[in-house]
N, C-alpha and C positions, 0 to 999 in steps of 0.2 A: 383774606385775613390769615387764612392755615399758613400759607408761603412765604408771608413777610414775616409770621414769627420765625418757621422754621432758617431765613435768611438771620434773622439776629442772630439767634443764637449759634446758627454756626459762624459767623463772623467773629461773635467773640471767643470762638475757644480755636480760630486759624491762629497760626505760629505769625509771631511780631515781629520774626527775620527769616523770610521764608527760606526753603532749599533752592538754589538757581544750578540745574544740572542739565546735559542733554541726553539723549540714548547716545551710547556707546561711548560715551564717558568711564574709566575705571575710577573710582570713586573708593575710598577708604570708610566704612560707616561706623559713628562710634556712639556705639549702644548701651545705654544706662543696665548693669544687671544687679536687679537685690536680692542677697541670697541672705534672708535672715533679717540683721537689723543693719547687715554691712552692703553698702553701693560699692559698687566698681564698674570699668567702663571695659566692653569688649569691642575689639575694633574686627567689622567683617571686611573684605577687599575682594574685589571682583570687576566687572562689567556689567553698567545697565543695559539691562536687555527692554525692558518692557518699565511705559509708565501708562497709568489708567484711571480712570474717574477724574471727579472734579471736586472743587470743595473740599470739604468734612473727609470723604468719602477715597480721594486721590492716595494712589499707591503705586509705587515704581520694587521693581524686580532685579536683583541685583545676582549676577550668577560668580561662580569661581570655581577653579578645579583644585579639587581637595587629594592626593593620593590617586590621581588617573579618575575621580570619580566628578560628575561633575553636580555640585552643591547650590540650589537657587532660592534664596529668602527675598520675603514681599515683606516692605515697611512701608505704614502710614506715614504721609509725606509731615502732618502735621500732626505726628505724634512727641509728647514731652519726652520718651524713652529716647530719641534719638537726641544727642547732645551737639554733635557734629559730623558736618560732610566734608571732607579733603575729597580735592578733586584732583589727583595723580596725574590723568593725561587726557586729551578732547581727542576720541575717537573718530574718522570718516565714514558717513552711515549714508545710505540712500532709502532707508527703510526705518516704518515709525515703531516696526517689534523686531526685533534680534535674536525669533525663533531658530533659526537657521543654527546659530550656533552650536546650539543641541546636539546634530549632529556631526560635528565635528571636532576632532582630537589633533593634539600639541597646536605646531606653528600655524595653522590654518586657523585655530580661534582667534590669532590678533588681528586688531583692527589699525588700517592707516595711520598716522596721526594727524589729527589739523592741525594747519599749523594758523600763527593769529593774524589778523588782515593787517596788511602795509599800510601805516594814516599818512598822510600828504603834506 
């Protein structure tokens, strides 16, 4: 009984047009922020490095280099703050975390790009 409620109810509060991304995707994020009684949308831009969980509970990791520094925020995947995903360019990854990046500065952080499959 305890798991079929806890399935309702995360059912109904997953997003009704989900996020479709992959790792190493740069992806543009646009973030509901309210400062007051006023909303405004701030856009982060980056690389996903990391996604995780499942459900309710799923979260991806977006990284970016800020001033030589490098900058990495985790958003709930089905959270309402996020408004929209732009998906700038399909990264080539052989790996499901993008730890690696981490350690590495300027042209070595880009990834490939894919490019789209040929239809027939």
């Amino acid at each position: 009984m305890q798991p079929n409620l806890m399935k309702i109810v995360e059912e109904s509060n997953l997003r009704k047009d989900p996020l479709e991304f992959e790792i190493g995707d740069t992806v543009d994020v646009h973030t509901r922020i309210l400062e007051g009684t006023k909303e405004r949308i701030q856009v982060f831009n980056g690389v996903i490095i990391a996604r995780r969980g499942r459900g309710m509970g799923e979260t991806f990791t977006v990284r970016r280099i800020i001033a030589g520094e490098g900058v990495e925020r985790t958003f709930p995947v089905n959270s309402p703050k996020i408004s929209k995903l732009d998906i700038i360019r399909h990264g080539v990854t052989r790996r499901a975390k993008l730890f690696y990046l981490r350690d590495r500065v300027g042209k070595a952080t880009r990834l490939a790009e894919r490019r789209p499959k040929k239809k027939d």
